[in-house]
C-alpha positions as a printed Julia matrix, in Angstrom:
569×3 Matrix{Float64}:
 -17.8   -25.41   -4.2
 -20.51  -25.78   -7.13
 -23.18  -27.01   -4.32
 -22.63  -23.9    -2.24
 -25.15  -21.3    -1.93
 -24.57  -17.58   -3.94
 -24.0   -15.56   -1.54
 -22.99  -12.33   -4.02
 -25.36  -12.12   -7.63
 -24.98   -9.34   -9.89
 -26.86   -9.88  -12.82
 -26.25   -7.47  -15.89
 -25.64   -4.73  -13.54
 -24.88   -1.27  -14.52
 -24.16    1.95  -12.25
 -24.15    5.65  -12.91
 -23.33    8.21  -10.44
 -25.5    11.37  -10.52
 -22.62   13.49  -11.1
 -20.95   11.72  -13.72
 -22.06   11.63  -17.53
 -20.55    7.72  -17.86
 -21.36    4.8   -16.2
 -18.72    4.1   -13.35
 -19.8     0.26  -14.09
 -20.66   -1.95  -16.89
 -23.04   -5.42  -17.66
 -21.63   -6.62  -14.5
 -22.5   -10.22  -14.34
 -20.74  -12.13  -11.2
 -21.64  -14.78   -8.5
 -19.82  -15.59   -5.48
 -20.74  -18.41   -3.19
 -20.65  -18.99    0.23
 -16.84  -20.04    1.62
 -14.63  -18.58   -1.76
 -11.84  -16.56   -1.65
 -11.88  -13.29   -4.33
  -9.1   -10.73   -4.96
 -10.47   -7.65   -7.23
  -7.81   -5.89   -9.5
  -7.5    -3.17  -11.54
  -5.92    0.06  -11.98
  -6.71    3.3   -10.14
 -10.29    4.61  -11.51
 -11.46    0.87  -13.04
 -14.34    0.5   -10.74
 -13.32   -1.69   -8.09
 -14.49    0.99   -5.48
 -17.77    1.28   -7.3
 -18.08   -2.45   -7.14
 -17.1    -2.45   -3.63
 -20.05    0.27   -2.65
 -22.21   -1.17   -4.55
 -21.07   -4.97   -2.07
 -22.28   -2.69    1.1
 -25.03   -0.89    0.35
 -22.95    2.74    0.13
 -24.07    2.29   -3.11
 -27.16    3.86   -3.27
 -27.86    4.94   -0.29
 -24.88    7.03    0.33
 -23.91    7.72   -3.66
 -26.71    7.57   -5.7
 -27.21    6.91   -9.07
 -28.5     5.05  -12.09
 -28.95    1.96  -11.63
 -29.82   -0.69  -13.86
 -29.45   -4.96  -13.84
 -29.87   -6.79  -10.4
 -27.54   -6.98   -7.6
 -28.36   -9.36   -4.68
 -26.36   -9.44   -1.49
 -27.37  -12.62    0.7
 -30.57  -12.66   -0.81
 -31.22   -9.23    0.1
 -31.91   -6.92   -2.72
 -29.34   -3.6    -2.86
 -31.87   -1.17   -4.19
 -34.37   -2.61   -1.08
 -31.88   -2.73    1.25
 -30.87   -0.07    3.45
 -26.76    0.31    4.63
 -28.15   -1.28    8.28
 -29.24   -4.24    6.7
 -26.42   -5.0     4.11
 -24.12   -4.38    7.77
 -25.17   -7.7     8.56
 -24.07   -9.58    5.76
 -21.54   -7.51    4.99
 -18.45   -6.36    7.28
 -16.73   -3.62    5.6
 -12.94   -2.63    6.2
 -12.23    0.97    4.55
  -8.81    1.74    2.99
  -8.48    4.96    4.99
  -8.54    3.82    8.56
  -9.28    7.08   10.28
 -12.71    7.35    8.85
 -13.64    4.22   10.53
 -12.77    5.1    14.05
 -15.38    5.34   16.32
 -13.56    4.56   19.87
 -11.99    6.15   22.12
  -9.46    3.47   22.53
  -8.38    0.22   20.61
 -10.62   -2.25   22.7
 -13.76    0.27   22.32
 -13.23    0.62   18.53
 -13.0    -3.46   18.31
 -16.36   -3.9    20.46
 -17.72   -1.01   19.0
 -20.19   -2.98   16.86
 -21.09   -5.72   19.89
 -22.06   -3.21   21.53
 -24.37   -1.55   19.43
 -25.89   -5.4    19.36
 -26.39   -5.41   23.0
 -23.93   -8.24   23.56
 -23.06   -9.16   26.88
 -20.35   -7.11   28.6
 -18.14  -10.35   29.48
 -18.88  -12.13   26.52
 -18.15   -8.66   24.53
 -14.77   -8.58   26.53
 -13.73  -12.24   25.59
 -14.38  -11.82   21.73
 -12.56   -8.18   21.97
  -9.54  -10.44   23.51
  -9.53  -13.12   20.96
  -9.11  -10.96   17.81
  -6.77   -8.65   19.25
  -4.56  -11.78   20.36
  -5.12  -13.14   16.79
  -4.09   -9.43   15.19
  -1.08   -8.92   17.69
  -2.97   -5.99   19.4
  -3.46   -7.38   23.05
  -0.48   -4.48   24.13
  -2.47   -1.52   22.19
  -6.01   -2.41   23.6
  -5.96    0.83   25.9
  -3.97    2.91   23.88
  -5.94    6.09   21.5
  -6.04    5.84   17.52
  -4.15    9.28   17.6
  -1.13    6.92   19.36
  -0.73    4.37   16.87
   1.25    3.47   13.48
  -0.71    3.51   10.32
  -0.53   -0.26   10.46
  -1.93   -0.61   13.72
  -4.67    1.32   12.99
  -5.25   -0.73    9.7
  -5.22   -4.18   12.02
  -7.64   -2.53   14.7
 -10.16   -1.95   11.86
  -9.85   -5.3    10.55
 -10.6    -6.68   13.77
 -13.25   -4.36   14.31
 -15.64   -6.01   11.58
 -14.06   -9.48   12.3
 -15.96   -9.41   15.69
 -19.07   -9.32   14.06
 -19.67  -12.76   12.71
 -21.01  -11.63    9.41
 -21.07  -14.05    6.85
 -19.09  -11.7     3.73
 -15.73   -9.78    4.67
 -14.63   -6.74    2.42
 -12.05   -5.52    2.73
 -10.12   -2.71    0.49
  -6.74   -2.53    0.29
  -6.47   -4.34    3.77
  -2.23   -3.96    3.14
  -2.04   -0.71    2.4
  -0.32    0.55    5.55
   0.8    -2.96    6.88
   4.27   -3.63    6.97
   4.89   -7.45    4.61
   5.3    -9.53    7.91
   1.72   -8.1     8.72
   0.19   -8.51    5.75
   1.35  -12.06    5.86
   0.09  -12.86    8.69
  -3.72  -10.74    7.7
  -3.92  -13.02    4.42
  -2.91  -16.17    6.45
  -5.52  -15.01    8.82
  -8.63  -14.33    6.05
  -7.37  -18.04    4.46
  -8.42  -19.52    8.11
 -11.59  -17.37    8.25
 -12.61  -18.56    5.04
 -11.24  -22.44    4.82
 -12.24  -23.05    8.5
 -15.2   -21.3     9.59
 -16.87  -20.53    5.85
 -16.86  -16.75    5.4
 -16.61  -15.26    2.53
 -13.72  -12.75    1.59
 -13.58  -10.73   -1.27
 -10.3    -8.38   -1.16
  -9.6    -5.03   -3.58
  -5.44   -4.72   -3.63
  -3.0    -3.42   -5.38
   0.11   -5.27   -3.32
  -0.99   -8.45   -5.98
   1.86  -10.97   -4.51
   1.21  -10.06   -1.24
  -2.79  -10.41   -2.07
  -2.09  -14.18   -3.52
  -0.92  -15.31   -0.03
  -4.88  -15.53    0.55
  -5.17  -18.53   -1.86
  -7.62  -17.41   -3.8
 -10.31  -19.1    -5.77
 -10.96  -16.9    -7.96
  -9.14  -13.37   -9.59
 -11.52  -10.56  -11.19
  -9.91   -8.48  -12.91
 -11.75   -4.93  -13.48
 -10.76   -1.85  -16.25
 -13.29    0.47  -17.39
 -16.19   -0.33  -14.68
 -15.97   -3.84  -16.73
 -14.95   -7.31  -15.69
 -12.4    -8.44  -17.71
 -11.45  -11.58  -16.68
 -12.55  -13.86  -13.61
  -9.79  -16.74  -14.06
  -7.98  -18.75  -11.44
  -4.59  -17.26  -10.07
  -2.3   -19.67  -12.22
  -4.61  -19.3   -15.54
  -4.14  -15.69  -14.81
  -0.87  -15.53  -14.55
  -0.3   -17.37  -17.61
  -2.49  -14.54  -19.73
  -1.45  -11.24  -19.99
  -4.15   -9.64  -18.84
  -2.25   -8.47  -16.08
   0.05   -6.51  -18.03
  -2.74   -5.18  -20.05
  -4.32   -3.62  -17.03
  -1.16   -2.57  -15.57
  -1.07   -4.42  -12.48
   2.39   -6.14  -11.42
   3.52   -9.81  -11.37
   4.61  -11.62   -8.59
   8.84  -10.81   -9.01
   9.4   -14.57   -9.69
   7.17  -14.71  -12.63
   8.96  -11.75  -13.88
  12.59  -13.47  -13.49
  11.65  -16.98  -15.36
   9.95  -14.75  -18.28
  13.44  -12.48  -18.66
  15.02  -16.29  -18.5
  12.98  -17.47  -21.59
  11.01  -20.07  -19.52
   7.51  -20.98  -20.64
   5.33  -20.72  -17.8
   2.7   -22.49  -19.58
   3.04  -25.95  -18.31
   2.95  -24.99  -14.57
   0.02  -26.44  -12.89
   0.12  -24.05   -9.79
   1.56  -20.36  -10.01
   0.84  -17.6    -7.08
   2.48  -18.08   -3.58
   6.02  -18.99   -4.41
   6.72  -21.55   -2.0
   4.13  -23.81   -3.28
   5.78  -23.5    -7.22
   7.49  -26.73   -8.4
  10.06  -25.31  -10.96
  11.75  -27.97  -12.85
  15.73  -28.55  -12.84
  16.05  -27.89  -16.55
  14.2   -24.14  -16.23
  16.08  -23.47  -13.12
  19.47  -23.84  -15.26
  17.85  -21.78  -17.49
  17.09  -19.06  -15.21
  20.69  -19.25  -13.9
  22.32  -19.16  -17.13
  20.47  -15.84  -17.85
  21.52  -14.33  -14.58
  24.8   -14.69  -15.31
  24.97  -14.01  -18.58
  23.78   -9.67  -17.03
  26.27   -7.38  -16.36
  26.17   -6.15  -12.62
  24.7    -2.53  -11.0
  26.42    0.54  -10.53
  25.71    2.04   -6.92
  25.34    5.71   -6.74
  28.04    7.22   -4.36
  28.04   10.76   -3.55
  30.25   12.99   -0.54
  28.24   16.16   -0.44
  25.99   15.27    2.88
  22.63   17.25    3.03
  21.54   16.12    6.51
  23.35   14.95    9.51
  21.71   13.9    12.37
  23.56   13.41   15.47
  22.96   11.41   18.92
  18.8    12.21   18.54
  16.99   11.36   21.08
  12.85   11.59   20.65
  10.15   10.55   23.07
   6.58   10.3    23.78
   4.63   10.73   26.73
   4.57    6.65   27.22
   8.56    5.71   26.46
  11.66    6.69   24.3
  10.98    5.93   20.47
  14.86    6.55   19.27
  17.84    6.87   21.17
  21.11    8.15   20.6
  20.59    7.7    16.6
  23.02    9.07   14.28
  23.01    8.93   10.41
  24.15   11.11    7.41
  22.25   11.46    4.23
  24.29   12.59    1.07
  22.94   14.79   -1.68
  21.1    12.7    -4.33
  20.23    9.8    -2.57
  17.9     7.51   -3.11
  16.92    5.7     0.59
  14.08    3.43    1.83
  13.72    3.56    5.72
  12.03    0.15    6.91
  11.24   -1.11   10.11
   8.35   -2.41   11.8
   4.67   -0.47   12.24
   5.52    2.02   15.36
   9.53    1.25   15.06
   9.25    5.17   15.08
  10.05    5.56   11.01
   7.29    8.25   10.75
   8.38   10.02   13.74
  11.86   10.6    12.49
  10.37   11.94    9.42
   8.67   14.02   11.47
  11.74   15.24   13.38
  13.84   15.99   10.25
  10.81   18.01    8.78
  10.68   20.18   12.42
   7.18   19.0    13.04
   8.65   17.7    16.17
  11.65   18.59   17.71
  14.03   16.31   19.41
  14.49   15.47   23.06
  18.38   15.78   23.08
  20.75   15.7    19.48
  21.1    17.28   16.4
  19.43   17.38   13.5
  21.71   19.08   10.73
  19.89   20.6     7.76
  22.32   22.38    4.63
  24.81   22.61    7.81
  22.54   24.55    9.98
  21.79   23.06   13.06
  17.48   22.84   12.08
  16.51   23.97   15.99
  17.45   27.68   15.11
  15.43   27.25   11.85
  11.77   28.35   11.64
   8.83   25.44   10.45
   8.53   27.24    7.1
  12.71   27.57    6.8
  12.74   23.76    7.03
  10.28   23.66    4.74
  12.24   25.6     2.14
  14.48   22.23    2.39
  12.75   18.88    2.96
   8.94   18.69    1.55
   6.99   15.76    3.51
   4.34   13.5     1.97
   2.08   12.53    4.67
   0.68    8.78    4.76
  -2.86    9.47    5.18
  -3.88   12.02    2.3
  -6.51   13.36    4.06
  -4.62   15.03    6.62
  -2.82   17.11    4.22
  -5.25   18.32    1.83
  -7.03   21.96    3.03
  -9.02   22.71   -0.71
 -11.84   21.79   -2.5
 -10.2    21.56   -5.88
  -7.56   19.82   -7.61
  -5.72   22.49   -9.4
  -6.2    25.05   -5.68
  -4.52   22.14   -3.6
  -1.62   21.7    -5.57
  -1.28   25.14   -6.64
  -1.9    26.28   -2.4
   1.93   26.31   -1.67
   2.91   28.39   -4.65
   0.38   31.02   -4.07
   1.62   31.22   -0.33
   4.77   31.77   -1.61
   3.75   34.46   -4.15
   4.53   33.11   -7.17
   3.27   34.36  -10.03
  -0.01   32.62  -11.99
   1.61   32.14  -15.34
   4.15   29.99  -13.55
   2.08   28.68  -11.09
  -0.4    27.28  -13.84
   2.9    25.85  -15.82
   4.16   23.98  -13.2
   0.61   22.95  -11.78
  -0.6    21.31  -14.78
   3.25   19.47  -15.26
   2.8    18.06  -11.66
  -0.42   16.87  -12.06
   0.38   15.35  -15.77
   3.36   13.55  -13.9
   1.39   12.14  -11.39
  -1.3    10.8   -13.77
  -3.7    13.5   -12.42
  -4.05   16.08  -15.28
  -7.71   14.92  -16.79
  -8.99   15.32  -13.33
  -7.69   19.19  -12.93
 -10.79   21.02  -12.78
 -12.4    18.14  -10.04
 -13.42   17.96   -6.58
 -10.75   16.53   -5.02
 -14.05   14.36   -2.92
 -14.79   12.79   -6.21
 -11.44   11.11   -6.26
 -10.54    7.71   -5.02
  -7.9     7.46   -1.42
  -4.99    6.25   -4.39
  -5.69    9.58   -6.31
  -5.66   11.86   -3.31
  -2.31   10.39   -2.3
  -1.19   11.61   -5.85
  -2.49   15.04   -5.2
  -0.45   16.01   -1.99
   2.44   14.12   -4.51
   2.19   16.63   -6.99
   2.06   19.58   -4.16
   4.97   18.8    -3.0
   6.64   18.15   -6.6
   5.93   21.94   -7.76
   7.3    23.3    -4.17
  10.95   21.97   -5.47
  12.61   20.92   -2.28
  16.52   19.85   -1.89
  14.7    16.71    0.25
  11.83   14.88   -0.16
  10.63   12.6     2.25
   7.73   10.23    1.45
   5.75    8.1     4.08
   4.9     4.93    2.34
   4.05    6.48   -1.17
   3.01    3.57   -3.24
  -0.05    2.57   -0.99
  -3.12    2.43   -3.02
  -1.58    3.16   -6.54
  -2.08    1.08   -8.98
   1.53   -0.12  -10.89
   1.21    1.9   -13.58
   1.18    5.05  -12.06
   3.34    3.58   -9.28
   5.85    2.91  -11.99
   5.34    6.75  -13.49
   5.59    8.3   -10.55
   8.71    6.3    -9.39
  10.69    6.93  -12.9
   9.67   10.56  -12.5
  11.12   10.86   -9.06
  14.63    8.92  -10.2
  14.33   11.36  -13.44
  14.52   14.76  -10.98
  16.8    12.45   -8.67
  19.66   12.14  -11.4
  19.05   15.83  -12.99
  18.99   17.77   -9.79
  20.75   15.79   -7.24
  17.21   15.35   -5.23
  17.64   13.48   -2.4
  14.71   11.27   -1.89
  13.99    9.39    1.46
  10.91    6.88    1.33
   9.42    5.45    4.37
   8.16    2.19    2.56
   6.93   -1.5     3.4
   6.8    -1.66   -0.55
   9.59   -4.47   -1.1
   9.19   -3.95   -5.3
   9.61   -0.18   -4.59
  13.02   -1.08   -1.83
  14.5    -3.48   -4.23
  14.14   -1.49   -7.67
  14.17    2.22   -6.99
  16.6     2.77   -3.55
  20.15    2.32   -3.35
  20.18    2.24    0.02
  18.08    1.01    3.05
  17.99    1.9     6.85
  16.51   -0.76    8.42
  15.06    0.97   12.54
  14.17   -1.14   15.24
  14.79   -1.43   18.93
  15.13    2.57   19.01
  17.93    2.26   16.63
  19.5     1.97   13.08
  19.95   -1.41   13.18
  21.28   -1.99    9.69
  22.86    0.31    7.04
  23.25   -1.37    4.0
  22.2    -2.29    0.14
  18.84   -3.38   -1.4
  20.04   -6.59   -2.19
  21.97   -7.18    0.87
  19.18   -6.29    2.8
  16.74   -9.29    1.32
  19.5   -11.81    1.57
  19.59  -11.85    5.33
  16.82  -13.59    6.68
  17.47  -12.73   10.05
  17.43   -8.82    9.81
  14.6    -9.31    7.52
  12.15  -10.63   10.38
  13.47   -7.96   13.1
  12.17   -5.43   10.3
   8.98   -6.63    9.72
   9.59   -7.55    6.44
   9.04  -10.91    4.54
  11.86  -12.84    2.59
  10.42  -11.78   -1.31
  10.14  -14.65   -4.09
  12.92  -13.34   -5.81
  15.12  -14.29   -3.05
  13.22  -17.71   -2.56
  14.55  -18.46   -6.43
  17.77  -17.75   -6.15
  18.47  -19.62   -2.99
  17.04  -22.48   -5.54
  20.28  -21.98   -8.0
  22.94  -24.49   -7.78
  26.05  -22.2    -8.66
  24.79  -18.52   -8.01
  24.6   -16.7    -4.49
  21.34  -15.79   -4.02
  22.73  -11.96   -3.39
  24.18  -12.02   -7.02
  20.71  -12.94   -8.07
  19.03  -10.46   -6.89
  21.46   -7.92   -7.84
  21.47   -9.11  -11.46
  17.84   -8.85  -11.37
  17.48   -5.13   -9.47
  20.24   -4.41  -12.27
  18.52   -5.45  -15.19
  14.94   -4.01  -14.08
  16.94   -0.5   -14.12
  18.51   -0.71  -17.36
  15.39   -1.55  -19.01
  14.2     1.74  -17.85
């Protein structure tokens, strides 16, 4: 590695943008050579979008600034460079999907950049093949953005820039909307790119365990636009720098720390499967498992919607059939399932955004077709998955205040409960700003806190944790089990978030095959490896170490440990 050439060189850099009094970025000094493999973390608002911008070229021709230091991006200078010319060394895969669609279907957004290179039409159509047969999307090739999953539209882009052949891949929060089985199989698939055919990927994510599947060389860690520590992944772990910056461990790590186990002498930490943990710390681990008291499980009678024999489809085929459930009042749920199992859709159908084929869908014990869009409303509030698609204002405090003034509430109160939201949600320094100064993670917490100050009986939430960092994850997550308990909210969460499943739900609907095809517990869920894989998910670590234990079911293990993470809170 020390032989290979620099492909990324910032040298003392510093950035200012012209609207902002501080520099977004600090005496950044970093090299990365040709072939390594770099995860960026940090919390929400460190500068690991700046950095990013500042990798492609966005930075400054598309947000200028001050800039001071040297940044040199395979050999080409930034502040020479135009955007075009950074393209080519560096492929770029955005966090919010939509804004990178240029095609009119899947195969024209893949070869959207061969063709603007002139390649051959049958050599474009043989590279458009291989990457969508490497991503899974040889079915989708012909099918429109609008048609697929928030996943799908995430693997489309990555294989849009993987086409290209450039020699630096970028990508930001590439497992944001992936399901774990697909963001697996993504980090398994950057490894190849970089250990086999020599790019270079550098990868901004929050999902950290997830993110350590890619092997990587190297960890920066980023707070305050500075670098505070560029360590291997085990040396890492071992610090705390992690918990400084509020990022979370992998769950494992976690579990032998609560055990008393000094992680210090452990020559390789990361990707679980390849952690040797001794006999003697395994007993150890065990012993403090069952030494915990177990986890009480919620149950409640009063049902608050009922759905009966629903029946939804597109123009293309059914999505559910003949699915019946009943949600009690003051529920905490995760629905799971893989990308375009049609969780999102039956959101949509319980919010009356779409209304089913055949069935029922029983609201409060009114059937919800002789209920108005705004009635529903009233009921279940809906968090959208892409941010962007809900938010209609300019300004922070107008967006979240927009359903309260609709409403006619009065100021007084609507300031009151405004400002509360946005404190909750980590928001409430940024009330007076542009909502287009604010990073994707930070928008998703604005159309959070507009929901919040509506106060609906439901609240459904499509994948909620994507792009937050842990810290606020963790505040906004003890807020909503805080108005769960003290009003009897029920909260359904559309989530491939296996930390969020295991910790904050007590119960998980697992849809597939146009079905429910499981009804059961957290922990039970994560113990079955079979269901597991038909959901898309991926067994976690904390499953892997208690199928280690000599004496203890690995079911009781996790269950200790889901109980113990809740009492601490």
């Amino acid at each position: 590695m020390e032989n290979r050439q620099d492909l990324v060189v910032f040298d003392k850099y510093n950035f200012k943008y012209k609207s902002q009094v501080e520099p977004s970025l600090f005496d950044i000094d970093l090299k990365v050579k040709k072939g390594e493999k770099i995860i960026i973390v940090g919390p929400s608002g460190s500068g690991k979008s700046t950095l990013a911008k500042s990798l492609n070229g966005q930075i400054p021709n598309t947000f200028p600034g001050d800039i001071t230091g040297s940044c040199l991006i395979d050999g080409k200078d930034l502040l020479d460079s135009s955007i075009f010319d950074l393209s080519l060394s560096v492929g770029t895969v955005l966090q919010d999907t939509d804004g990178q669609f240029v095609g009119l279907t899947v195969a024209e957004d893949i070869a959207f950049s061969l063709e603007n290179d002139n390649v051959d039409q049958e050599e474009m159509k043989k590279i458009v093949v291989k990457w969508a047969k490497e991503l899974n999307l040889s079915k989708l090739l012909e099918m429109k953005p609008g048609e697929l999953s928030g996943g799908q539209k995430q693997s489309v882009s990555i294989a849009g820039v993987l086409v290209s052949d450039v020699p630096i891949l970028l990508l930001d929060e590439p497992l944001a909307n992936l399901d774990p089985k697909s963001g697996r199989k993504t980090m398994e698939l950057l490894k190849r790119l970089a250990d086999k055919l020599g790019y270079t990927v550098i990868v901004i994510e929050h999902r950290f365990e997830e993110a350590l599947l890619l092997d990587p060389d190297r960890i920066i860690a980023v707070d305050g636009g500075k670098i505070l520590a560029d360590m291997s992944p085990t040396d890492l772990l071992k610090s705390d720098v992690l918990e400084k910056i509020g990022i979370r461990r992998p769950l494992y790590i976690d579990a032998m720390k609560y055990a008393g186990v000094d992680i210090s002498g452990y020559e390789k930490l990361g990707d679980f499967d390849e952690v040797e943990i001794s006999p003697s710390d395994l007993a150890k681990i065990e012993g403090w498992a069952k030494g915990q008291g177990g986890k009480e499980i919620k149950k409640t009678n009063e049902e608050v919607i009922k759905i009966e024999n629903l029946t939804f489809s597109y123009e293309r085929e059914n999505i559910l059939e003949n699915l019946s459930l009943e949600i009690d009042k003051g529920e905490i749920i995760s629905i799971l399932g893989p990308n375009g199992a049609g969780k999102s859709t039956l959101a949509k159908l319980m919010c009356g955004f779409l209304r089913p084929d055949s069935g029922k869908i029983i609201l409060a014990g009114k059937d919800s077709k002789d209920l108005s869009i705004k009635e529903i409303a009233d009921k279940v509030g809906f968090i959208l998955q892409n941010p962007n698609a809900m938010i209609s204002k300019t300004m922070i405090f107008d967006e979240v205040a927009f359903g309260l003034r609709v409403r006619g509430v009065a100021e007084d109160v609507i300031k009151k409960k405004v400002h509360d939201a946005l404190e909750i949600c980590g928001l409430y320094s940024f009330r007076k700003w542009p909502i287009s100064a604010l990073s994707y993670g930070q928008r998703r917490r604005v159309t959070i806190a507009s929901i919040l100050v509506l106060d609906p009986e439901v609240i459904i939430m499509d994948e909620p944790t994507a792009g937050q960092d842990f810290h606020h994850y963790t505040k906004m997550m003890e807020f909503i089990r805080k108005i769960n308990k003290e009003y009897d909210l029920t909260i359904l969460m559309i989530s491939h978030d296996m930390h969020l499943i295991e910790e904050y739900t007590d119960r998980a609907l697992v849809i597939g095959d146009k079905k429910i095809l499981a009804d059961t517990t957290p922990a039970e869920l994560f113990s079955q490896s079979e269901l597991i894989d038909r959901a898309n998910l991926a067994e976690t670590s904390l499953f892997k170490l208690g199928q280690r234990l000599k004496s203890m079911d690995a079911l009781d293990f996790i269950e200790t440990f889901i109980g113990y993470e809740r009492s601490k809170r």
